[in-house]
N, CA and C atoms as a LAMMPS dump frame, in Angstrom:
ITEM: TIMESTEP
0
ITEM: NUMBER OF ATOMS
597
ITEM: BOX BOUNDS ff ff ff
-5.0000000000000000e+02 5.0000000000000000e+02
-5.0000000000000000e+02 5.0000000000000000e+02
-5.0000000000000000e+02 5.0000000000000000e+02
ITEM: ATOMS id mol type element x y z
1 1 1 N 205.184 224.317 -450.876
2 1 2 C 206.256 225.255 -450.564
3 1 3 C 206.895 224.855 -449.232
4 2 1 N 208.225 224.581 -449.265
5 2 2 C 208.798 224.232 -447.846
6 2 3 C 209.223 225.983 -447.368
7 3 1 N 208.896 225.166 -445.329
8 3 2 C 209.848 226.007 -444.417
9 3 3 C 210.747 226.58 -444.87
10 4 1 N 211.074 228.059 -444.284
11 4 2 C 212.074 228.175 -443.859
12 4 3 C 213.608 228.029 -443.598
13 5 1 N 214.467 227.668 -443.328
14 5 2 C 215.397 226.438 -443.637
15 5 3 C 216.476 227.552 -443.215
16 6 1 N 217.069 227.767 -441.47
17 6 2 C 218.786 228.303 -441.224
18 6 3 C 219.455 227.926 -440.123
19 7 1 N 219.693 228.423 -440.075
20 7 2 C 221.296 227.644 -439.323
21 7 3 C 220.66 227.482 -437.828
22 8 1 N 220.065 228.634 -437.246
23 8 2 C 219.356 228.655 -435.854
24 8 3 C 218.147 227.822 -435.613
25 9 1 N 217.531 227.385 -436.919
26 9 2 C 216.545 226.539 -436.65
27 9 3 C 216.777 225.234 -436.605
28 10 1 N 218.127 224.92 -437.611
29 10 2 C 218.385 223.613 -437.578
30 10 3 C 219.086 223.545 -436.23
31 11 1 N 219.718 224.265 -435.276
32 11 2 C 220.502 224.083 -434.422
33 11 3 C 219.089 223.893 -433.208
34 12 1 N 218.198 224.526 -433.037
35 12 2 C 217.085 224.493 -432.252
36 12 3 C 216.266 222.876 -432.556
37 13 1 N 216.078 222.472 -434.004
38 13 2 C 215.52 221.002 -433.981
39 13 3 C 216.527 220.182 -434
40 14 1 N 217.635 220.4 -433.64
41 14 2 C 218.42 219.103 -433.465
42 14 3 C 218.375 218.555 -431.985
43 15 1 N 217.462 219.513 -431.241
44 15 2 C 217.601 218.734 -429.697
45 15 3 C 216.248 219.646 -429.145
46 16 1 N 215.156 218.939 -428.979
47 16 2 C 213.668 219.014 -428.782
48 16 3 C 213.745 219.787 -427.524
49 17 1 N 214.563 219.559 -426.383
50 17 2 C 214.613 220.214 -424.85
51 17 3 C 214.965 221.686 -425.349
52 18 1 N 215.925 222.078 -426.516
53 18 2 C 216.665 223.566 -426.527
54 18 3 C 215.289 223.43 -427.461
55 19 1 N 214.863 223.622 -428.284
56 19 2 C 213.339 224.012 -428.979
57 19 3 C 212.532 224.13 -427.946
58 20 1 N 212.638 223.546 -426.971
59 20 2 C 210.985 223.92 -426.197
60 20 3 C 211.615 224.869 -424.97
61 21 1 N 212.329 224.783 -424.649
62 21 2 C 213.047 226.022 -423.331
63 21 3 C 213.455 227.244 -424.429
64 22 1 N 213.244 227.47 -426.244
65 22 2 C 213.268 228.689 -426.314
66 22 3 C 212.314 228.958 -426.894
67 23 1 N 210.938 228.469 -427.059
68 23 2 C 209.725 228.45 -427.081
69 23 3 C 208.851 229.063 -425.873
70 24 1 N 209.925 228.444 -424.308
71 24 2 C 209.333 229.117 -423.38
72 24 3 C 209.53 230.285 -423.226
73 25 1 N 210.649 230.508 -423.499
74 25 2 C 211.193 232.095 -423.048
75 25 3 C 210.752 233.189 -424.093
76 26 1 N 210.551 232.344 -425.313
77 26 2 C 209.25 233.567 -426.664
78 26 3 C 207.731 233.8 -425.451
79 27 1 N 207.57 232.633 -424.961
80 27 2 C 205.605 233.07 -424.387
81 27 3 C 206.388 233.803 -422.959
82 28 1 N 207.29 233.648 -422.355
83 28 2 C 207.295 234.317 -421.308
84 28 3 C 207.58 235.453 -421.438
85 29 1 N 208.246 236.134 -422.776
86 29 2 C 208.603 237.659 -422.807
87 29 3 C 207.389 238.364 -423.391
88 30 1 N 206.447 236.967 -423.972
89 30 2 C 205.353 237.944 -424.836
90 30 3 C 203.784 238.066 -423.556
91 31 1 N 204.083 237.186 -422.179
92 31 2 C 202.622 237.381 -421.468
93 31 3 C 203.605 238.375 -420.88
94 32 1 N 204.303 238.574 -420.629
95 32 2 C 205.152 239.615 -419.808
96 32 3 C 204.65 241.062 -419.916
97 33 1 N 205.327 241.201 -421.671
98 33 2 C 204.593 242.394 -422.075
99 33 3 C 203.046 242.891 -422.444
100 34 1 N 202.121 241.507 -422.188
101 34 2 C 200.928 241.785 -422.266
102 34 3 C 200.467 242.131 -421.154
103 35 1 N 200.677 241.395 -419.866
104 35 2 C 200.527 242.045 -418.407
105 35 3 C 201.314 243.367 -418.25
106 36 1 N 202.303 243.866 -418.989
107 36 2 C 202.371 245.426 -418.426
108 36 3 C 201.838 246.137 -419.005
109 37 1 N 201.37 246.101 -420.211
110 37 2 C 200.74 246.707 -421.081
111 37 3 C 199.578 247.139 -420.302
112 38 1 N 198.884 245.608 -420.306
113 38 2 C 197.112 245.677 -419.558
114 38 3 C 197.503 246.277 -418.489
115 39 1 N 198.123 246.215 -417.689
116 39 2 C 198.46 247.013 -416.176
117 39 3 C 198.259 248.16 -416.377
118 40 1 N 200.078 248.86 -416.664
119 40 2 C 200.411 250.493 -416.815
120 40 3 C 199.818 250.858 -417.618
121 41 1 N 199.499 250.174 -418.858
122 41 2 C 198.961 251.531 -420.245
123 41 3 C 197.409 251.731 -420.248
124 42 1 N 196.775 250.47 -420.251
125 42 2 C 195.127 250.186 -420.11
126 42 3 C 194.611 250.426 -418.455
127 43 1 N 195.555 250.626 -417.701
128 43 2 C 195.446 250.742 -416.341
129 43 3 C 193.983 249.391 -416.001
130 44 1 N 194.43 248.924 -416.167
131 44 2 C 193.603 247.382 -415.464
132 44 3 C 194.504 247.034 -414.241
133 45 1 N 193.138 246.475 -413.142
134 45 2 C 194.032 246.145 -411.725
135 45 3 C 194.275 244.895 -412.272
136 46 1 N 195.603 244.696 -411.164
137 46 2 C 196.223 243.576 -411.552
138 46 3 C 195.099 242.174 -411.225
139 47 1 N 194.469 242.269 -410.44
140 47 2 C 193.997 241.157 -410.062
141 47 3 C 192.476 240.855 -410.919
142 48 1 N 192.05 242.425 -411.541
143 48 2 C 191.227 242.48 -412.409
144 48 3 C 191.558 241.632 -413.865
145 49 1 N 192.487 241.767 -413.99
146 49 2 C 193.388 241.15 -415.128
147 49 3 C 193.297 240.122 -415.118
148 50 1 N 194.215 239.315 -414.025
149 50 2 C 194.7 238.09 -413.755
150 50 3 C 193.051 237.168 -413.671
151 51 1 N 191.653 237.946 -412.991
152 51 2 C 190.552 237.107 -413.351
153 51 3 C 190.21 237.025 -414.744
154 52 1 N 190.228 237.664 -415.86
155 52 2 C 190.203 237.786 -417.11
156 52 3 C 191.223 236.754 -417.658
157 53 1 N 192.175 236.892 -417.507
158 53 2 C 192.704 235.535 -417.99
159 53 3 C 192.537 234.74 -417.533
160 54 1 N 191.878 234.117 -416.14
161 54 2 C 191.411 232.979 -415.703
162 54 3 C 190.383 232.107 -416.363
163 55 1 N 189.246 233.509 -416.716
164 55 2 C 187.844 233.371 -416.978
165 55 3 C 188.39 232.924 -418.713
166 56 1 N 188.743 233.199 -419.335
167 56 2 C 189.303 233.218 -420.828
168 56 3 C 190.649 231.849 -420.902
169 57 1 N 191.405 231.964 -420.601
170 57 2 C 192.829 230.798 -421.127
171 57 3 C 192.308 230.354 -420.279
172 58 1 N 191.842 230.238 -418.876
173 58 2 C 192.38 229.289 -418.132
174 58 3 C 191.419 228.747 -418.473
175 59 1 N 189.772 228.858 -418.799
176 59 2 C 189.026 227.832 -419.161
177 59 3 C 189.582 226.586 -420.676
178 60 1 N 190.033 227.525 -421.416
179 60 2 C 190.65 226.925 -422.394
180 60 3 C 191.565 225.627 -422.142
181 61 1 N 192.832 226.417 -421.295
182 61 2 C 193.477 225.133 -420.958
183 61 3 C 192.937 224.26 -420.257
184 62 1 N 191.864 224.035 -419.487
185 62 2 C 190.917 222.885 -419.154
186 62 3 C 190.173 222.324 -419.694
187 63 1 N 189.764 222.873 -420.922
188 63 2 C 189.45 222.016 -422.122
189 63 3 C 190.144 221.612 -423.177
190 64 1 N 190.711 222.321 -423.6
191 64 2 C 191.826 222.018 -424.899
192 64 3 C 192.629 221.055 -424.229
193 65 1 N 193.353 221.616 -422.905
194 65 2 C 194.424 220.918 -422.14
195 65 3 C 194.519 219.427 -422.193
196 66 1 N 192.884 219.147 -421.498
197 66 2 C 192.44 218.276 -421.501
198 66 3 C 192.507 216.729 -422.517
199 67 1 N 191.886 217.163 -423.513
200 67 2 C 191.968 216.681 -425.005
201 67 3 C 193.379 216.535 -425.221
202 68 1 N 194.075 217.632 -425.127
203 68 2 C 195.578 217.349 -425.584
204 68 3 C 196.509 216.094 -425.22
205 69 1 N 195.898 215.785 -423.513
206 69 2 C 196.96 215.229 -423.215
207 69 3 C 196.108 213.858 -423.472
208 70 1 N 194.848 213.714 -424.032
209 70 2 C 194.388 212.625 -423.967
210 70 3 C 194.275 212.401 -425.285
211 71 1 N 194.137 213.36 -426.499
212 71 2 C 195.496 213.157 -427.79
213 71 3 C 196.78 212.379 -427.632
214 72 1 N 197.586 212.625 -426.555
215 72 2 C 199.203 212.6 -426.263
216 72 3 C 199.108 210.445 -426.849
217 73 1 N 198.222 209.905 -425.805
218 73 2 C 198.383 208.739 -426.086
219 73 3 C 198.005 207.791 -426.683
220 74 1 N 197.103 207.862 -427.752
221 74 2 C 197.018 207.354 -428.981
222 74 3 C 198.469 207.931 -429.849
223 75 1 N 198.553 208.994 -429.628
224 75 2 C 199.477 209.294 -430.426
225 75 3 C 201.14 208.588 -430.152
226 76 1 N 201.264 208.384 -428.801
227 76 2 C 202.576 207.8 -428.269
228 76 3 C 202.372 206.357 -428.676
229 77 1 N 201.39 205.67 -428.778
230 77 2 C 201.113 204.338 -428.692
231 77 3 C 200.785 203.863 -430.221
232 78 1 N 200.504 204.935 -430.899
233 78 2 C 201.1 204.667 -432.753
234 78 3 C 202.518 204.428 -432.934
235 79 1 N 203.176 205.317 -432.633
236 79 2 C 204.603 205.602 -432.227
237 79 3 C 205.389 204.322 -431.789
238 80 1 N 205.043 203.817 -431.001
239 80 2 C 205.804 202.204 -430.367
240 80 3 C 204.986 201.476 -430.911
241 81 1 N 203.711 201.721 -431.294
242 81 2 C 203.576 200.554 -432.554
243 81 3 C 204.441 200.063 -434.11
244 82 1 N 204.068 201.015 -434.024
245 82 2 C 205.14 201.38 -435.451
246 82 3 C 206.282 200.794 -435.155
247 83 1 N 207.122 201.178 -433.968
248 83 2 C 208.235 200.361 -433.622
249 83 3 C 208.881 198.866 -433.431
250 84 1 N 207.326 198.561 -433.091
251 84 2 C 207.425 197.066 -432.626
252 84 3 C 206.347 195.942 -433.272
253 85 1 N 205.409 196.466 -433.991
254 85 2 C 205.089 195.565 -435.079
255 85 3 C 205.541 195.279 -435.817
256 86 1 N 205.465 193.698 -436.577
257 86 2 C 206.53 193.347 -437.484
258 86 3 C 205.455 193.244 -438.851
259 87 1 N 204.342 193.522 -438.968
260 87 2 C 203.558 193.258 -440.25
261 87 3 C 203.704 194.987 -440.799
262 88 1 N 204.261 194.363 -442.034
263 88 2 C 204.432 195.619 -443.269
264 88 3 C 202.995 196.843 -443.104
265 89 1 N 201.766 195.805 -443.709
266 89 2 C 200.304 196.849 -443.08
267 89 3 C 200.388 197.668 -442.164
268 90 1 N 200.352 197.185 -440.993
269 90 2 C 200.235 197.406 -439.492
270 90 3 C 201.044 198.593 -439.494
271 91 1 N 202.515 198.173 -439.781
272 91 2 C 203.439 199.342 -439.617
273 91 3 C 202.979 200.574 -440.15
274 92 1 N 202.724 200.349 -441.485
275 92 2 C 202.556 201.561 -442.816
276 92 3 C 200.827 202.121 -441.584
277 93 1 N 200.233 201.371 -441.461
278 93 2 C 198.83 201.994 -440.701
279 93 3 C 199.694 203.174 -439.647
280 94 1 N 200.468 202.345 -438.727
281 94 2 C 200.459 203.379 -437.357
282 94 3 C 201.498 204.495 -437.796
283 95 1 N 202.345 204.804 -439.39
284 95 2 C 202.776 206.086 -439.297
285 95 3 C 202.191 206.504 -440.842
286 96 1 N 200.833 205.821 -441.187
287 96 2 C 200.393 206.491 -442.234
288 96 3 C 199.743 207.823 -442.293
289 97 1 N 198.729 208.348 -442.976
290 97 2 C 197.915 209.339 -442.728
291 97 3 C 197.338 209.925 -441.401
292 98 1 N 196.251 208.913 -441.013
293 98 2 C 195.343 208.975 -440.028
294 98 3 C 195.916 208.917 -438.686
295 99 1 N 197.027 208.101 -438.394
296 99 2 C 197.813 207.775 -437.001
297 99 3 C 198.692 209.079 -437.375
298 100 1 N 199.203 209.755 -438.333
299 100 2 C 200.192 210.662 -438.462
300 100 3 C 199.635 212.185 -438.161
301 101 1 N 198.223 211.782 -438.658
302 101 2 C 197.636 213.373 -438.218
303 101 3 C 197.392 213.142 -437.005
304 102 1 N 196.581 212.259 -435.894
305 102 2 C 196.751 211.921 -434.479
306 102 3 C 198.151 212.656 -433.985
307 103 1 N 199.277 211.82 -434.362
308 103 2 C 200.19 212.452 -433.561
309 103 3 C 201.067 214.052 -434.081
310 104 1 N 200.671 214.095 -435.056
311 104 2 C 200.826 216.112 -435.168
312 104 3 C 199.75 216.741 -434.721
313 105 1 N 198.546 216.242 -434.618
314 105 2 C 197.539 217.209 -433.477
315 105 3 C 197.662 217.136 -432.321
316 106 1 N 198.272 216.132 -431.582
317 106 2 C 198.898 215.787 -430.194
318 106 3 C 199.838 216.52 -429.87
319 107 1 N 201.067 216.724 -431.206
320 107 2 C 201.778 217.486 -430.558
321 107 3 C 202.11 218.782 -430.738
322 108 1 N 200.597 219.207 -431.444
323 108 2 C 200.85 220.493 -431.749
324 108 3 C 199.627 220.951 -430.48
325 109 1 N 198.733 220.507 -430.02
326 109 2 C 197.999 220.828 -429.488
327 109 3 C 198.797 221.033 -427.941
328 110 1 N 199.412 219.821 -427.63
329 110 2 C 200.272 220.05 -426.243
330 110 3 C 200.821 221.11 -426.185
331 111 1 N 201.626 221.492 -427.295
332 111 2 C 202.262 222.587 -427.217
333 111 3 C 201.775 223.763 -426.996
334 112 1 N 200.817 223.863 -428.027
335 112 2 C 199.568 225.265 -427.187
336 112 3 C 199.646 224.827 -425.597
337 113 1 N 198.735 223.804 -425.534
338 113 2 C 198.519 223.848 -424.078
339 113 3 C 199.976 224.395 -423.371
340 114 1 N 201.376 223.757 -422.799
341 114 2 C 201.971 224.152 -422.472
342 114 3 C 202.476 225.333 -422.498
343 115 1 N 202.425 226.112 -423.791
344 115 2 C 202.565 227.785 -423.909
345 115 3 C 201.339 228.443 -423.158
346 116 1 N 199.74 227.882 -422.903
347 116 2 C 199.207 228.226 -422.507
348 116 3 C 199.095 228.336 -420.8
349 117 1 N 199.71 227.179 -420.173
350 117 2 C 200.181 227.313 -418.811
351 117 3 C 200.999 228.066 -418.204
352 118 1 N 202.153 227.992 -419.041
353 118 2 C 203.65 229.22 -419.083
354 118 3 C 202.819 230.545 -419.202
355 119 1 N 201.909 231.082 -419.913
356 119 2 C 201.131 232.316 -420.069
357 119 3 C 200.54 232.319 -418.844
358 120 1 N 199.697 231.674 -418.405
359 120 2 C 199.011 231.563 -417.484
360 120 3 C 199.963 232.112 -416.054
361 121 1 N 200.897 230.698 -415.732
362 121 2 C 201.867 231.053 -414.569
363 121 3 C 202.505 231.872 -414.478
364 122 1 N 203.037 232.64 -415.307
365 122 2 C 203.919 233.986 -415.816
366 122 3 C 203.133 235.123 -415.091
367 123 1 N 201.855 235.189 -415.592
368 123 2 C 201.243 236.105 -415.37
369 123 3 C 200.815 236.629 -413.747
370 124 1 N 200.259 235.265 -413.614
371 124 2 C 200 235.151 -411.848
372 124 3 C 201.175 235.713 -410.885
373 125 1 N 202.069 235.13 -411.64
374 125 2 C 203.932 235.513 -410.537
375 125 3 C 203.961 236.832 -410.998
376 126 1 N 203.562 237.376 -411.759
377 126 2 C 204.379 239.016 -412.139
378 126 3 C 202.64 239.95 -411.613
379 127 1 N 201.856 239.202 -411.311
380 127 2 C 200.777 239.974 -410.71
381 127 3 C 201.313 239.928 -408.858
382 128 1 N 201.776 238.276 -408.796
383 128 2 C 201.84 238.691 -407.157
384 128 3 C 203.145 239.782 -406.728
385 129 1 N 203.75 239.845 -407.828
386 129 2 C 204.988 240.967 -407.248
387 129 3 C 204.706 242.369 -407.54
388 130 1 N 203.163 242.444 -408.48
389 130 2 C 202.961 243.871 -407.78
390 130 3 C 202.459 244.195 -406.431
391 131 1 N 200.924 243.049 -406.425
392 131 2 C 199.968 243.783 -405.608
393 131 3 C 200.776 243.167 -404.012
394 132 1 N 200.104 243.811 -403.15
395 132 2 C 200.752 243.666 -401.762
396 132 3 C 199.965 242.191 -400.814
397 133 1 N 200.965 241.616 -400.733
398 133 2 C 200.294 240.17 -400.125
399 133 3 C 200.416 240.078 -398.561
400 134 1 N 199.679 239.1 -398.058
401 134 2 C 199.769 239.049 -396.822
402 134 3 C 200.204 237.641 -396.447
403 135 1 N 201.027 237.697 -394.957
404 135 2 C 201.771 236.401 -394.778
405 135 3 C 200.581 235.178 -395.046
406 136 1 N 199.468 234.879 -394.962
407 136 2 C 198.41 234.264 -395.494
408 136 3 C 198.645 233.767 -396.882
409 137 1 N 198.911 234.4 -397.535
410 137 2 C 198.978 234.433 -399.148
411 137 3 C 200.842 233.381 -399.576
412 138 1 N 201.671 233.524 -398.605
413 138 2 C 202.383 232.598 -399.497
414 138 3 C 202.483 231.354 -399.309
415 139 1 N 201.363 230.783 -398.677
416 139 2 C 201.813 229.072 -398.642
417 139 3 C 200.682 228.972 -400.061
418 140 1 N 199.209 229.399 -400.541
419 140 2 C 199.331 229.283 -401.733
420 140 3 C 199.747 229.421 -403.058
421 141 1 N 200.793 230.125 -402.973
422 141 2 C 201.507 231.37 -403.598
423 141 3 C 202.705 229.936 -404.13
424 142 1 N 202.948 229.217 -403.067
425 142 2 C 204.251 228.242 -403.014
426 142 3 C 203.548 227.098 -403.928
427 143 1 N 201.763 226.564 -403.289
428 143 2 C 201.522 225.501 -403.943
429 143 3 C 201.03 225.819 -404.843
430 144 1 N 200.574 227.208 -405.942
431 144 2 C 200.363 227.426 -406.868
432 144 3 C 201.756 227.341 -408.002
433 145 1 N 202.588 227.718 -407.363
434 145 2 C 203.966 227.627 -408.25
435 145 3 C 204.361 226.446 -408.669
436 146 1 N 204.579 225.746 -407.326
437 146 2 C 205.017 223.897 -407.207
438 146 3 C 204.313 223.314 -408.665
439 147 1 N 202.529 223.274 -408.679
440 147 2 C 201.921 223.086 -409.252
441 147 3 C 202.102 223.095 -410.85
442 148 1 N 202.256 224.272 -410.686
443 148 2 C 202.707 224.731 -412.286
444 148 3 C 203.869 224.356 -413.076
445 149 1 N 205.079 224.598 -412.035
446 149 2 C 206.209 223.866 -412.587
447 149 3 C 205.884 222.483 -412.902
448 150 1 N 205.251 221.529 -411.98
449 150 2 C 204.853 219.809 -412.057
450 150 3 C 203.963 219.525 -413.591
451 151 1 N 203.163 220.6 -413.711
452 151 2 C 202.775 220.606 -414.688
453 151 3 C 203.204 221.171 -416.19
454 152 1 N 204.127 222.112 -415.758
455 152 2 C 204.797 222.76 -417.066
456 152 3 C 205.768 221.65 -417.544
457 153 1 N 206.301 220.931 -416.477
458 153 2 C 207.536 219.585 -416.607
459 153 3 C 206.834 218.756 -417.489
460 154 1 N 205.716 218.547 -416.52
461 154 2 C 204.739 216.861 -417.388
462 154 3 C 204.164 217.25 -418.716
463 155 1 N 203.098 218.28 -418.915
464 155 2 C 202.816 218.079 -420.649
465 155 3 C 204.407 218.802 -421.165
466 156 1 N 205.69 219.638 -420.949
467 156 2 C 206.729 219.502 -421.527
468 156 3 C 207.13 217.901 -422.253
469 157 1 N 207.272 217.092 -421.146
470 157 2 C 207.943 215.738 -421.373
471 157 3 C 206.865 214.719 -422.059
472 158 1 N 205.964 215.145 -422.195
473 158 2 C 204.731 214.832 -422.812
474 158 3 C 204.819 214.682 -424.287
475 159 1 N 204.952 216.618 -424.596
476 159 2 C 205.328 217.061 -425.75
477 159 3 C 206.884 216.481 -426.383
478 160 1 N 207.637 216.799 -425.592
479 160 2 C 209.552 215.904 -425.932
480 160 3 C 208.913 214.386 -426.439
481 161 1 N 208.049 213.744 -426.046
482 161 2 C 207.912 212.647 -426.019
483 161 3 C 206.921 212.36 -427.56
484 162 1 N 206.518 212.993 -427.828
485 162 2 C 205.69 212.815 -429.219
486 162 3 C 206.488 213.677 -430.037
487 163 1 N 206.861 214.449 -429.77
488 163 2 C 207.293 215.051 -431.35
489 163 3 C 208.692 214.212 -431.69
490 164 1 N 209.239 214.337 -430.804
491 164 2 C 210.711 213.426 -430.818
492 164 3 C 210.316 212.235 -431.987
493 165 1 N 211.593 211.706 -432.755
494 165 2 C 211.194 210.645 -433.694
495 165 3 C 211.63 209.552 -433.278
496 166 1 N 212.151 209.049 -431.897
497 166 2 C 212.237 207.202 -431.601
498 166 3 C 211.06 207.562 -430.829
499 167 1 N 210.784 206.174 -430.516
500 167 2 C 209.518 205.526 -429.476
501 167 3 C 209.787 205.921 -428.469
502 168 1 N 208.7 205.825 -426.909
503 168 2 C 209.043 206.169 -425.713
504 168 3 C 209.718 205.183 -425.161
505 169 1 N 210.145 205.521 -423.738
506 169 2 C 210.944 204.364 -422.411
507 169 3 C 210.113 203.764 -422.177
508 170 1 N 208.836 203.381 -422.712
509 170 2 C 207.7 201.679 -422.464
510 170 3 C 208.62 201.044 -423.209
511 171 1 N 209.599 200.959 -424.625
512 171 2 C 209.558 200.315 -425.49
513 171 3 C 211.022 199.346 -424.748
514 172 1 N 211.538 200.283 -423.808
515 172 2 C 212.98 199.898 -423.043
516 172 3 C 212.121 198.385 -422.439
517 173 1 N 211.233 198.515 -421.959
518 173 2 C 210.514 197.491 -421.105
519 173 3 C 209.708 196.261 -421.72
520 174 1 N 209.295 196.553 -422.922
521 174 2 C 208.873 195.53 -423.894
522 174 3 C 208.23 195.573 -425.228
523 175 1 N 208.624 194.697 -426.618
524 175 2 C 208.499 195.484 -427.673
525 175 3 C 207.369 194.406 -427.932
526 176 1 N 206.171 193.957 -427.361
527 176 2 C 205.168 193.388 -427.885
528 176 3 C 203.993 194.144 -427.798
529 177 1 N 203.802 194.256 -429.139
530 177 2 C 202.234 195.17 -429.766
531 177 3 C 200.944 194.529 -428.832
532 178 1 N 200.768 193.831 -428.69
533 178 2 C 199.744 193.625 -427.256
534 178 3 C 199.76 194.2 -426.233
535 179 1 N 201.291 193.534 -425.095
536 179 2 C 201.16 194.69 -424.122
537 179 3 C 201.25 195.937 -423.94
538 180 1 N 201.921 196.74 -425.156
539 180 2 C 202.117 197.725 -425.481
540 180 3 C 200.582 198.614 -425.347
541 181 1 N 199.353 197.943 -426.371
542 181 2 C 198.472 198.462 -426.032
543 181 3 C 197.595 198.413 -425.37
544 182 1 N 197.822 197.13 -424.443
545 182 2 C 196.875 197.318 -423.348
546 182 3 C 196.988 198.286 -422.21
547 183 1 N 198.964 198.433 -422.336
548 183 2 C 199.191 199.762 -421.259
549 183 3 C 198.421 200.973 -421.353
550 184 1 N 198.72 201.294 -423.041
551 184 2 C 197.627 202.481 -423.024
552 184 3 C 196.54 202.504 -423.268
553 185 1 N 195.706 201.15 -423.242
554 185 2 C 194.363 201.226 -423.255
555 185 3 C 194.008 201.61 -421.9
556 186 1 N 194.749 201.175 -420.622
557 186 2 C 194.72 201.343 -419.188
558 186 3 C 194.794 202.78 -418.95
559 187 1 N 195.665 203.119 -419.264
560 187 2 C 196.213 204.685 -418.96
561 187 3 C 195.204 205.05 -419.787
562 188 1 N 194.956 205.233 -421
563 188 2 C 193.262 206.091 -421.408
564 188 3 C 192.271 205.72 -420.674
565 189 1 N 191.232 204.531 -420.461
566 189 2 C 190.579 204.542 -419.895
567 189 3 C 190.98 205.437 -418.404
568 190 1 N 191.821 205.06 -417.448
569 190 2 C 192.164 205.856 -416.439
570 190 3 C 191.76 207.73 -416.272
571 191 1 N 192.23 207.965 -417.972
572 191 2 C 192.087 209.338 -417.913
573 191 3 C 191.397 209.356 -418.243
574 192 1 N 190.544 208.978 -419.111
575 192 2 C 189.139 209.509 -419.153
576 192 3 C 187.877 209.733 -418.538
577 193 1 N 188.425 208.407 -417.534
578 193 2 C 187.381 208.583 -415.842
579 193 3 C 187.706 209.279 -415.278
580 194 1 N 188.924 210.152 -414.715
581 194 2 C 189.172 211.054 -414.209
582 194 3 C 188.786 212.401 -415.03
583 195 1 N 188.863 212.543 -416.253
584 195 2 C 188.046 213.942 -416.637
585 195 3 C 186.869 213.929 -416.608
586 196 1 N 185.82 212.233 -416.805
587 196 2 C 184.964 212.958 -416.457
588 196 3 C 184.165 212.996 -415.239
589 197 1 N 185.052 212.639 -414.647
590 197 2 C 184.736 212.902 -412.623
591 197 3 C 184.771 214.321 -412.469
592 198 1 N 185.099 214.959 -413.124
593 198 2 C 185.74 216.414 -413.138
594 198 3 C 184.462 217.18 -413.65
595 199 1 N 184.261 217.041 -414.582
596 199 2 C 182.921 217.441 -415.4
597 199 3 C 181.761 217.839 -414.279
């Protein structure tokens, strides 16, 4: 049974940036109304709250998150394979089954993650404009924001970058299936020592 199929959706997938900026503004009106809810109606303190979603999503997005973005590049690097191999096999491999479910769990998973940060940051900013802060409180207040945006940008362009159907800007720089994957053999290994330094 197919989707769906109108005029607003085709106008939303014809350009991946207007799909994901009104994707943001669906999770930002919906943690919105979940933080006033939990606030005014359930009378939860705000900061009581805001640890509850820490203790809950935010562990999530450090694990899921995690995975996602280290999904992202197998999945990008099928993608410019596909592009730049010239053997019939090879090709049919990197957008067959197995490389195809890779990159729809990549970019469906980013996408959680990123709705899950936007939830996250939403929440924090509409908690600090209730409770009463002290001049102390906004230089983290600034690098908690900075943060979030840097990060809402990067798995965004992450996500633009896999679901989108040409290859990434590596491919501007060179279309040989070798160096291609040794870049992202580099960049995975890289991240994977860094998560699990983290651990």
């Amino acid at each position: 049974m197919s989707t769906d199929k109108n005029l607003f959706d085709d106008y939303l997938k014809k350009n991946l940036v207007r799909d994901l900026v009104f994707r943001a503004l669906v999770w930002l009106v919906i943690s919105g109304i979940a933080a006033y809810f939990a606030i005014h109606t359930l009378n939860i303190q705000p900061l009581d709250y805001l640890d509850r979603m820490g203790n809950s999503l935010g562990r999530l997005v450090n694990s899921v998150g995690s995975v996602s973005i280290l999904l992202c590049l197998p999945a990008l690097m099928f993608k410019d394979l596909e592009a730049s191999v010239k053997t019939p096999g090879y090709k049919a491999f990197m957008g067959g089954c197995f490389a195809g479910a890779i990159r729809r769990l990549a970019g469906d998973l980013s996408l959680w993650t990123l709705g899950a940060i936007i939830t996250l940051s939403s929440s924090f900013l509409l908690v600090a404009t209730i409770v009463k802060l002290k001049s102390s409180d906004y230089l983290p207040l600034f690098v908690f924001t900075a943060t979030a945006v840097m990060m809402i940008a990067g798995i965004g362009a992450i996500n633009f970058l896999v679901r989108r159907s040409a290859p990434t800007p590596l491919m501007t720089c060179t279309n040989n299936p070798t160096v291609i994957s040794v870049v992202y053999g580099v960049i995975t290994a890289s991240l994977v020592f860094i998560v699990l330094k983290q651990l």
